[in-house]
RODORO-325050 format. One record per residue: chain; x, y, z of N, C-alpha, C in turn. Coordinates in steps of 0.001 Angstrom, whole numbers, plus 500000, padded with zeros to 6 digits. Layout:
N
(sevo "A"; (X; Y; Z); (X; Y; Z); (X; Y; Z))
...
END
This chain:
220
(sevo "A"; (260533; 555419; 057614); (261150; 556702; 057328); (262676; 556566; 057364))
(sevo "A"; (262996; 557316; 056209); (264737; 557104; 056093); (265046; 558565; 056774))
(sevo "A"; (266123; 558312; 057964); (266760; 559509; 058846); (268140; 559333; 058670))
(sevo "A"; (268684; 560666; 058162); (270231; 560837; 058311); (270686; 561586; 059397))
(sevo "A"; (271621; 561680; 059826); (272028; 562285; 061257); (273873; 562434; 061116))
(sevo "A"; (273911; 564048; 060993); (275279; 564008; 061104); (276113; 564054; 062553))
(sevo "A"; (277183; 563516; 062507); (277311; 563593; 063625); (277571; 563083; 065034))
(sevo "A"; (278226; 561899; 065506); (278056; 560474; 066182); (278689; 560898; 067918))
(sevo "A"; (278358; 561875; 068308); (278357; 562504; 069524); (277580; 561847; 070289))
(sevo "A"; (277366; 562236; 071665); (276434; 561661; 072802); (275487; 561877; 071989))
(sevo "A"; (274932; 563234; 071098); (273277; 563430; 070988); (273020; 562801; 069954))
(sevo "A"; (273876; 562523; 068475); (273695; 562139; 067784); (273233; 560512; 067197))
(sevo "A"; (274152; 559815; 068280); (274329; 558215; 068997); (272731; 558091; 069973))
(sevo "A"; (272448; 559276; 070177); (271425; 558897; 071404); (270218; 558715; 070471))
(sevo "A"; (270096; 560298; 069824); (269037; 560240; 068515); (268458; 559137; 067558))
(sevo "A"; (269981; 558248; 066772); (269870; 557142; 066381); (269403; 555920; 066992))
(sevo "A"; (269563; 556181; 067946); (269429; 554770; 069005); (268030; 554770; 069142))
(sevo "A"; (267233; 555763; 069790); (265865; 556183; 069575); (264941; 556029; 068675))
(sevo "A"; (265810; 556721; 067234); (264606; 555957; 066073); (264855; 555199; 065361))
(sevo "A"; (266392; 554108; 065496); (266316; 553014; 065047); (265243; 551803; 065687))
(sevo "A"; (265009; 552039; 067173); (264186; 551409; 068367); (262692; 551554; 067808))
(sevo "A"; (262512; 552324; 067463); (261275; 552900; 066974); (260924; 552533; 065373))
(sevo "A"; (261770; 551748; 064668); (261629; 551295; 063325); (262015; 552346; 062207))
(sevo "A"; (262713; 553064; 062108); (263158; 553688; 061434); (264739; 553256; 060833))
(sevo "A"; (264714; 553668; 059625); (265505; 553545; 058744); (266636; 554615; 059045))
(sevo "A"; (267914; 554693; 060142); (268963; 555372; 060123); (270380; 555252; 059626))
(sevo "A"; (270785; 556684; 058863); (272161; 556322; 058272); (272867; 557990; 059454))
(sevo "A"; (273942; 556898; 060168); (274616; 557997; 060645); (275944; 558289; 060184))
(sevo "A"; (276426; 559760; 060118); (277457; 559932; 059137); (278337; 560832; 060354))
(sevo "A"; (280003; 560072; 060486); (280174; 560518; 061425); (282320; 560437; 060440))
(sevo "A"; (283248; 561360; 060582); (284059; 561844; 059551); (285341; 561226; 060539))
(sevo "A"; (285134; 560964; 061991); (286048; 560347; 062822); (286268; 559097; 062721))
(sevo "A"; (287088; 558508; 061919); (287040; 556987; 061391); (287327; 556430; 063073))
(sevo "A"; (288401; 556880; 064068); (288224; 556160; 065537); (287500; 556314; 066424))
(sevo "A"; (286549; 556835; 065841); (285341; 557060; 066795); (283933; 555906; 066644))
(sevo "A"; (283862; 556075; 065076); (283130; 555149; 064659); (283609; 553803; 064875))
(sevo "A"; (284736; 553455; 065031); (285498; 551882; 065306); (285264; 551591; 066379))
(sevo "A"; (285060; 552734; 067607); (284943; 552346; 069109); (283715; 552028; 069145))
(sevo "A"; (282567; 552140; 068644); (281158; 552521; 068903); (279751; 551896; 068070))
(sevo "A"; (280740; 551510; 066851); (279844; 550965; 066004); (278836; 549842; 066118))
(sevo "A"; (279508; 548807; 066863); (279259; 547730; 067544); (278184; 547708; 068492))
(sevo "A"; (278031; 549136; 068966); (277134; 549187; 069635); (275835; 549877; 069247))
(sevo "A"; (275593; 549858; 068237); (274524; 550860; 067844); (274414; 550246; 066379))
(sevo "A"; (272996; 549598; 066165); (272796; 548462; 064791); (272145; 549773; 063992))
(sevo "A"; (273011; 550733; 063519); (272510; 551397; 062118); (273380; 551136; 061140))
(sevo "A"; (273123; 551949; 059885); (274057; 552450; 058632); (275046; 553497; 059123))
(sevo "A"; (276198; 553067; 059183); (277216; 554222; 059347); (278231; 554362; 057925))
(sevo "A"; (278471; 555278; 058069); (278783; 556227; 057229); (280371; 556832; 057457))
(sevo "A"; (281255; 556872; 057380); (282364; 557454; 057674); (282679; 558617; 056546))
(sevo "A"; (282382; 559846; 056963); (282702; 560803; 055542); (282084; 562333; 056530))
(sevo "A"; (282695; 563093; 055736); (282468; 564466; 056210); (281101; 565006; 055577))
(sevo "A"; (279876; 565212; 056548); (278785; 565468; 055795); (278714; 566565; 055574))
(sevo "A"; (279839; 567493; 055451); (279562; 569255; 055117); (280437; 568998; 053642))
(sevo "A"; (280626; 567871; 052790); (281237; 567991; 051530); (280150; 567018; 050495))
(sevo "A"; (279317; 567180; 049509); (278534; 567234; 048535); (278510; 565894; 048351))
(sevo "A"; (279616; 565692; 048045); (280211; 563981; 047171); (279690; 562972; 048436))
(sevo "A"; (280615; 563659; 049404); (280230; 562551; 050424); (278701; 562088; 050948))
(sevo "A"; (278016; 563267; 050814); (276673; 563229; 051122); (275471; 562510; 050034))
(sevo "A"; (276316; 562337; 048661); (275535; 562126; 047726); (275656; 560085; 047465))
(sevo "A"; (277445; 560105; 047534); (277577; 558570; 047997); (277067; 557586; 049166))
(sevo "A"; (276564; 558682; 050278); (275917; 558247; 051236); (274265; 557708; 050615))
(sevo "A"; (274077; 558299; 049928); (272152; 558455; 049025); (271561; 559140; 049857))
(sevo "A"; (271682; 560301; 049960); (270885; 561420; 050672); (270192; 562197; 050100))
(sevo "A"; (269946; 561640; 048588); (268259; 561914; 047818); (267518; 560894; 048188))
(sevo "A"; (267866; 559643; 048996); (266530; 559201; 049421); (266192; 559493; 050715))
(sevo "A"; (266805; 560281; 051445); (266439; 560881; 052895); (265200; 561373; 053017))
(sevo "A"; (264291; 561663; 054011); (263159; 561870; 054250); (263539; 562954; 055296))
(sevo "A"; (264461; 562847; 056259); (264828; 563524; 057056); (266244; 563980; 057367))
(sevo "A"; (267123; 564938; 057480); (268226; 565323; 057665); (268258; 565658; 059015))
(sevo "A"; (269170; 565008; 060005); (269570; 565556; 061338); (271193; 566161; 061326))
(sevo "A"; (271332; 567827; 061861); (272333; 567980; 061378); (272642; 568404; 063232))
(sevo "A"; (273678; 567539; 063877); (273523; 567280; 065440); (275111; 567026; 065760))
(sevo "A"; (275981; 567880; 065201); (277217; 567987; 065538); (277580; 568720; 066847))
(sevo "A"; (278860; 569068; 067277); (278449; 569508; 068087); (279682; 571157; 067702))
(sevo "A"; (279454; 571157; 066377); (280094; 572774; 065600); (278330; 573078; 065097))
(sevo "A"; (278392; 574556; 065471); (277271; 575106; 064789); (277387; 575363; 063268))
(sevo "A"; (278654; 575755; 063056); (279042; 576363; 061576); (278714; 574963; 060809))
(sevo "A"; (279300; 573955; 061382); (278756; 572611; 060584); (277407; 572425; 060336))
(sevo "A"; (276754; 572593; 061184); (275181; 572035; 061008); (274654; 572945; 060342))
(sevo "A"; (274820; 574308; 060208); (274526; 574959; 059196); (274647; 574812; 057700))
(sevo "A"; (275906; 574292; 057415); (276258; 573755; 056298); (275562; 572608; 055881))
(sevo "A"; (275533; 571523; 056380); (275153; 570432; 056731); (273663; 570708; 056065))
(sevo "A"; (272963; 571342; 056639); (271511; 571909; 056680); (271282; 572361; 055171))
(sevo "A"; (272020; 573178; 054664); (272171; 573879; 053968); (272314; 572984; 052362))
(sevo "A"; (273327; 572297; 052570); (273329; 571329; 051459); (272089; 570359; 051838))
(sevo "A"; (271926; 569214; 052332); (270755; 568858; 052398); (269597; 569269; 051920))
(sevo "A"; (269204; 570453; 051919); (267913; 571067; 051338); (267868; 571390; 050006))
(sevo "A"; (269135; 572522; 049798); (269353; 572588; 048591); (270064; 572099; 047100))
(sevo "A"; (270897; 570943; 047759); (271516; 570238; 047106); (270684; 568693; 046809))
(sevo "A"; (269789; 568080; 048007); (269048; 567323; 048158); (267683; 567126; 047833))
(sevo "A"; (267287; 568496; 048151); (265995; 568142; 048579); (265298; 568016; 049292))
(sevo "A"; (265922; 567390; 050963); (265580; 566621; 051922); (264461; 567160; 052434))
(sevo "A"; (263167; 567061; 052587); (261865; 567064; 052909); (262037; 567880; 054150))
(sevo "A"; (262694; 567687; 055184); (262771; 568130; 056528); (263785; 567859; 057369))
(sevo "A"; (264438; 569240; 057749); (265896; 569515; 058254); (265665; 570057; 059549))
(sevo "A"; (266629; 569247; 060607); (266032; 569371; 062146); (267622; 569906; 062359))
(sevo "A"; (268203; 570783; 062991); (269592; 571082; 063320); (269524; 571477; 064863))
(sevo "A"; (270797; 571272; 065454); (271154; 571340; 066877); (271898; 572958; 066673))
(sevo "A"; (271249; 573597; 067485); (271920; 574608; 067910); (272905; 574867; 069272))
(sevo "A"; (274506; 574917; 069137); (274852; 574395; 069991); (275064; 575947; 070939))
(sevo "A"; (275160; 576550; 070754); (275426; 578496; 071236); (274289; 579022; 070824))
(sevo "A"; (273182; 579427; 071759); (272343; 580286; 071655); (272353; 581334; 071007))
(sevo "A"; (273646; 581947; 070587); (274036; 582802; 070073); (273829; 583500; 068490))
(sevo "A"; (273869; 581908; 068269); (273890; 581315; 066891); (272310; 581319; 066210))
(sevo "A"; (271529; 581440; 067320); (270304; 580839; 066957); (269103; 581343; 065630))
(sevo "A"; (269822; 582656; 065733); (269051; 583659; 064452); (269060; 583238; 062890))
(sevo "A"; (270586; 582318; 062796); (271457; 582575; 061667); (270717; 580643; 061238))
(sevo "A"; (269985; 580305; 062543); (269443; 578666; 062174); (267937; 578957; 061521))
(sevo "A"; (267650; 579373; 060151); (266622; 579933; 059420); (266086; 579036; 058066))
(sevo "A"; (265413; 578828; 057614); (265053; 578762; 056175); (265993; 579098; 055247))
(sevo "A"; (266117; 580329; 055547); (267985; 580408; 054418); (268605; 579774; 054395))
(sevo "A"; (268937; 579129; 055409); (270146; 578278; 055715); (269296; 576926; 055617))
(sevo "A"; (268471; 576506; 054802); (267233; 574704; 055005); (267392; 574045; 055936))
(sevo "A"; (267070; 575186; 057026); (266621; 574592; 058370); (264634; 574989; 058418))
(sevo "A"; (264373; 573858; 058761); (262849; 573622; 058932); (262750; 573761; 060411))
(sevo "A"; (263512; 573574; 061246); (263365; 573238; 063085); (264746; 573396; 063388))
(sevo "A"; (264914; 574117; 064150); (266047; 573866; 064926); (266000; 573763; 066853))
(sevo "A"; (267036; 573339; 067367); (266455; 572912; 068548); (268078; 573593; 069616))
(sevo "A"; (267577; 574099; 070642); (268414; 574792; 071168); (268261; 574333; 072297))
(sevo "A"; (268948; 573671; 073281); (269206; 572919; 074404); (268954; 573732; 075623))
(sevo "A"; (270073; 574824; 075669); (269776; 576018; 076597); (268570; 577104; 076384))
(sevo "A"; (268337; 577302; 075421); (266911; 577609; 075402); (265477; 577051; 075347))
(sevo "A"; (265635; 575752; 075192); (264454; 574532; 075730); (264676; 574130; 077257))
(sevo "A"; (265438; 574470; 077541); (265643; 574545; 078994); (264995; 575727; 080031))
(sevo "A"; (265244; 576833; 079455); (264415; 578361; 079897); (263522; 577776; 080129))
(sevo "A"; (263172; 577784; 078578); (261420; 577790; 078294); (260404; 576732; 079051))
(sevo "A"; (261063; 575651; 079389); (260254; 574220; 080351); (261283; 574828; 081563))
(sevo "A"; (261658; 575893; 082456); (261396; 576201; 083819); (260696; 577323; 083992))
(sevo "A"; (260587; 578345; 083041); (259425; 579293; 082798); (258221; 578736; 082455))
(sevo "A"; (258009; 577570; 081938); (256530; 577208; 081789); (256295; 576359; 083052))
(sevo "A"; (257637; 575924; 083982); (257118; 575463; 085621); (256753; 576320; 086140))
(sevo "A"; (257447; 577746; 085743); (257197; 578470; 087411); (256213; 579619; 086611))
(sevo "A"; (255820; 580284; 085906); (254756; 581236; 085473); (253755; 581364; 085145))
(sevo "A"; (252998; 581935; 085627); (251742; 581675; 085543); (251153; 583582; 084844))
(sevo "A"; (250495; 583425; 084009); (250012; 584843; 083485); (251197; 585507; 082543))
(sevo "A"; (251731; 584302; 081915); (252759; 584689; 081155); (252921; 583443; 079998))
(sevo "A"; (252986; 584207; 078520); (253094; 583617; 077286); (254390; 583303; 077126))
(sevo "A"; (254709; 581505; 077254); (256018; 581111; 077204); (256161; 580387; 076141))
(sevo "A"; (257174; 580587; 075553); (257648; 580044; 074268); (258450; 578570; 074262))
(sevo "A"; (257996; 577645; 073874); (258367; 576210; 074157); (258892; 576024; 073076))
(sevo "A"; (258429; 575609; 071595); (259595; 575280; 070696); (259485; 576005; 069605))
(sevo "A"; (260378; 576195; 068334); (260036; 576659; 066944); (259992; 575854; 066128))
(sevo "A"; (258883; 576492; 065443); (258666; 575618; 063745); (258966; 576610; 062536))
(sevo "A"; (259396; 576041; 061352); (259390; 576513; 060284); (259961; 577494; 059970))
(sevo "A"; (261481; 577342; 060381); (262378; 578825; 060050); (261836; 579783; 061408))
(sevo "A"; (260984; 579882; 062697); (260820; 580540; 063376); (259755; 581499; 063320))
(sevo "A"; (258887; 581036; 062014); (257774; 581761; 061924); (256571; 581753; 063389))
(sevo "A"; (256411; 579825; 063145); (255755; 579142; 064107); (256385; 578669; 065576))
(sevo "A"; (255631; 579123; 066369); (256134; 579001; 067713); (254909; 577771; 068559))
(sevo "A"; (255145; 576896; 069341); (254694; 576061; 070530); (254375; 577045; 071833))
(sevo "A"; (253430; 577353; 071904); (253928; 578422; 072962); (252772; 577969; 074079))
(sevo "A"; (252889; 578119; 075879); (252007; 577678; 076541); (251766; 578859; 077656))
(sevo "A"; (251015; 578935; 078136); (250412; 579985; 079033); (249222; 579536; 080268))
(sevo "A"; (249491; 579604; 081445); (248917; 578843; 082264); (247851; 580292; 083197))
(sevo "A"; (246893; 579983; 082729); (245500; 581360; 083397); (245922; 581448; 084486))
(sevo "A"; (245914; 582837; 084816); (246028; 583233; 086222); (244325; 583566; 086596))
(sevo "A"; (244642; 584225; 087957); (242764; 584248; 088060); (242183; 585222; 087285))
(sevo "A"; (243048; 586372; 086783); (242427; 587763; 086456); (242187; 587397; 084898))
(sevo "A"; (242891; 586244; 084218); (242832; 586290; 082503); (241497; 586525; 082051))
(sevo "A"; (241501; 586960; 081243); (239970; 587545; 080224); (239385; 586136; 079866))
(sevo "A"; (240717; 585372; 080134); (240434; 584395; 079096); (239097; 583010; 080149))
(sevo "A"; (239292; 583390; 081124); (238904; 582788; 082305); (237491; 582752; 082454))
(sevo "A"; (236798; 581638; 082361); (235191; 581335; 082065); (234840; 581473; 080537))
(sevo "A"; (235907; 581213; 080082); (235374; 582000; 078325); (235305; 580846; 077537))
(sevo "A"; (234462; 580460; 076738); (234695; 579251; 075712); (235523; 579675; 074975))
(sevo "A"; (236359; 578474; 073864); (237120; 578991; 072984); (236259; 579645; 072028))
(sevo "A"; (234904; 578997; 071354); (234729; 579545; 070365); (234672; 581273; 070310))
(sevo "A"; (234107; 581629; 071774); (233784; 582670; 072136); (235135; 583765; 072671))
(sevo "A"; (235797; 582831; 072596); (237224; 583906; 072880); (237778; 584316; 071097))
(sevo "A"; (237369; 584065; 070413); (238016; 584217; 069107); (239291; 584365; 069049))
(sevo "A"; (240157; 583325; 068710); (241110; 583192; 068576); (241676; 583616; 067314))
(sevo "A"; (242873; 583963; 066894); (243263; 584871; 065668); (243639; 583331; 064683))
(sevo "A"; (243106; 583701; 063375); (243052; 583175; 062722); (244547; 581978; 062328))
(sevo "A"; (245795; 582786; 062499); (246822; 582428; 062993); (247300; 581919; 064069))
(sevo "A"; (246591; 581286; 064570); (246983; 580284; 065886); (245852; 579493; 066295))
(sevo "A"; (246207; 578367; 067081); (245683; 577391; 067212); (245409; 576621; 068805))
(sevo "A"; (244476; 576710; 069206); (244895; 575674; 070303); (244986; 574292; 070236))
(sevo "A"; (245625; 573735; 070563); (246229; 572131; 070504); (245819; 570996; 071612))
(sevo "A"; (245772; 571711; 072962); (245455; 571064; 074295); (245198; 572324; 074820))
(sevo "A"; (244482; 571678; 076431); (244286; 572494; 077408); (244735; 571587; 078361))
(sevo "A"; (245447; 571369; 079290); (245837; 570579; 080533); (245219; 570961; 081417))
(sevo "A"; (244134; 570011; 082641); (243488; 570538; 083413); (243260; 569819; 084803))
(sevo "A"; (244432; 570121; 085917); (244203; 569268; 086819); (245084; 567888; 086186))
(sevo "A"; (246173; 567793; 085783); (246876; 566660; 085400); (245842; 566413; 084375))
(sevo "A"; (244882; 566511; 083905); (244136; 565538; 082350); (244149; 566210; 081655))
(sevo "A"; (244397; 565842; 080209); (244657; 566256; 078947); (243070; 566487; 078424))
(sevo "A"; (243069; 567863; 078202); (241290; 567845; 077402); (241372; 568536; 076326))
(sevo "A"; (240998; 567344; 075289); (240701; 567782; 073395); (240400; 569092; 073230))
(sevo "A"; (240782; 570334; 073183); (239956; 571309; 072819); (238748; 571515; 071777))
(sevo "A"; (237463; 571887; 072005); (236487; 572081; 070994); (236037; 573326; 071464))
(sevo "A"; (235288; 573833; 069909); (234433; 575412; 070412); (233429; 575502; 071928))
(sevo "A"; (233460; 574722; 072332); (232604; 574703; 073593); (233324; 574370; 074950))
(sevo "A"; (234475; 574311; 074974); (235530; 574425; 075894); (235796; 575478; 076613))
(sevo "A"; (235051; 575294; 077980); (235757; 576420; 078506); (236381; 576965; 079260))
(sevo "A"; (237602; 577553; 079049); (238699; 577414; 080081); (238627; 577810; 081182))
(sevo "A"; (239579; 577914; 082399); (239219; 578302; 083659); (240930; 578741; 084486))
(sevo "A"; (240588; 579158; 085031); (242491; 579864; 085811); (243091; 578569; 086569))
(sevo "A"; (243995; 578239; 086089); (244795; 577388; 086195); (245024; 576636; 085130))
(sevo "A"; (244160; 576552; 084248); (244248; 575657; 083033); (245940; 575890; 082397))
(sevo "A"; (246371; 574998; 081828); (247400; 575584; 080643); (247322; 574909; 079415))
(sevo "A"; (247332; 576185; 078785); (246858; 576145; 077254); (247676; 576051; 076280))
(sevo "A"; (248157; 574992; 075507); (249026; 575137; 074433); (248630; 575310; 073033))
(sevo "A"; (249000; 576149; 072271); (249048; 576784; 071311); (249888; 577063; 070303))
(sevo "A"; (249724; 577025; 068537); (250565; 576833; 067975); (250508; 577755; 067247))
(sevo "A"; (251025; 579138; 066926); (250927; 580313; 066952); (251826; 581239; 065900))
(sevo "A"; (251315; 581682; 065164); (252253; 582363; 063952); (253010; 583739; 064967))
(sevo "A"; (254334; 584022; 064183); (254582; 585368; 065224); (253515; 586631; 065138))
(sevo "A"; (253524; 586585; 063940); (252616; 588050; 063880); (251527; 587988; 064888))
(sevo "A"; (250526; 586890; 065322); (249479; 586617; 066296); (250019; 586704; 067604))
(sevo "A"; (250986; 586589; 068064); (251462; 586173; 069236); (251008; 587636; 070271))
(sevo "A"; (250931; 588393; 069517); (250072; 589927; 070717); (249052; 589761; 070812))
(sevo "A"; (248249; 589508; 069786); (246932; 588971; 069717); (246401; 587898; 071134))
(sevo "A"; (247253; 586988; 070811); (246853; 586050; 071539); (247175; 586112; 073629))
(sevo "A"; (248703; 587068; 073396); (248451; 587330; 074830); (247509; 588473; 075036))
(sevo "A"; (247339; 589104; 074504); (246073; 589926; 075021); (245005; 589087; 075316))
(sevo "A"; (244371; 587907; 074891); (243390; 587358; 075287); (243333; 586770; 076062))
(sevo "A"; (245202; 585695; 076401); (244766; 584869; 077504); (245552; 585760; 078378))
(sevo "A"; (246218; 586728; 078626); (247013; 587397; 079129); (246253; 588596; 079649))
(sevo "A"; (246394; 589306; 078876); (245508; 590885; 079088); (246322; 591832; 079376))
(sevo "A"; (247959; 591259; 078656); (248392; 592766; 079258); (249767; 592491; 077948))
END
């Protein structure tokens, strides 16, 4: 897989390092010619010296053969852009952007050819709310412009959902269970699974379902 990554920051350098290790094909594009001179040496990818929020530069790079766009600066207005050309100027199959201000996070959409975006301080919430809550639908990551949510929920004793098989809990057609964690072991979910209070259940969940679904494992 060919990965571009704008951007040559701690996260961006870290990112590359990761799935070059992993056999992947990375071109990192980073517009600080003394940054890239300090650093290059240390990190065996394709670098790139050019501003990836300008067309030309992105196109001399060959970012119609990208498979993946990482847009991991550490300006939001950039990675938006970034994002933005990539998809629509490119093509690029799948656009992952860093959201660096929570603030920002609405405006990181499909409009803008973002497929995923990833928010640091809010993946942070969400994995100490999924430590400490129990009887509560927590939101772990987004997919697809924010339609699709990761979301996990750990049975309390009172859930409906508690002694119930899945098949028999009917789950909304729009969501999915993925795992059940039980007692530290990972168990395959099938229609004959049946959960129990303490379990935690992960689920991959359209928004519109998401009432649906805490009403069942939730009940409130």
């Amino acid at each position: 897989m060919r990965v571009a990554i704008a951007g040559a920051g701690s996260v961006g350098t870290a990112i590359a390092s990761d799935l070059h290790a992993s056999g992947h094909d990375v071109l990192l594009i980073e517009r600080e010619p003394d940054l890239v001179a300090r650093i290059r040496d240390d990190l065996d990818v394709t670098w790139v010296v050019a501003d990836a929020c300008e067309v030309a530069s992105l196109d001399a790079a060959g970012m119609a053969s990208v498979d993946v766009m990482v847009a991991a600066t550490g300006d939001d207005e950039d990675n938006l852009v970034v994002s933005l050309l990539a998809k629509q100027e490119f093509a690029v199959p799948r656009v992952v952007a860093r959201v660096n201000h929570p603030k920002n996070q609405w405006l990181f959409t499909e409009s803008w050819g973002v497929d995923v975006s990833v928010s640091t301080p809010q993946l942070l919430t969400a994995l100490v709310e999924e430590a400490v809550s129990v009887g509560s639908l927590v939101r772990l990551l987004r997919f697809e412009g924010g339609n699709a949510h990761l979301v996990e929920v750990t049975l309390a004793e009172d859930s409906p959902a508690a002694g119930v098989t899945l098949v028999d809990l009917k789950i909304p057609r729009d969501a999915t269970v993925v795992a059940v964690v039980r007692d530290d072991r990972l168990i395959v979910p099938r229609g004959d699974t049946r959960l129990a209070a303490g379990d935690e259940v992960l689920l991959l969940v359209v928004a519109e379902a998401e009432e649906a679904v805490q009403q069942l494992l939730v009940g409130r």
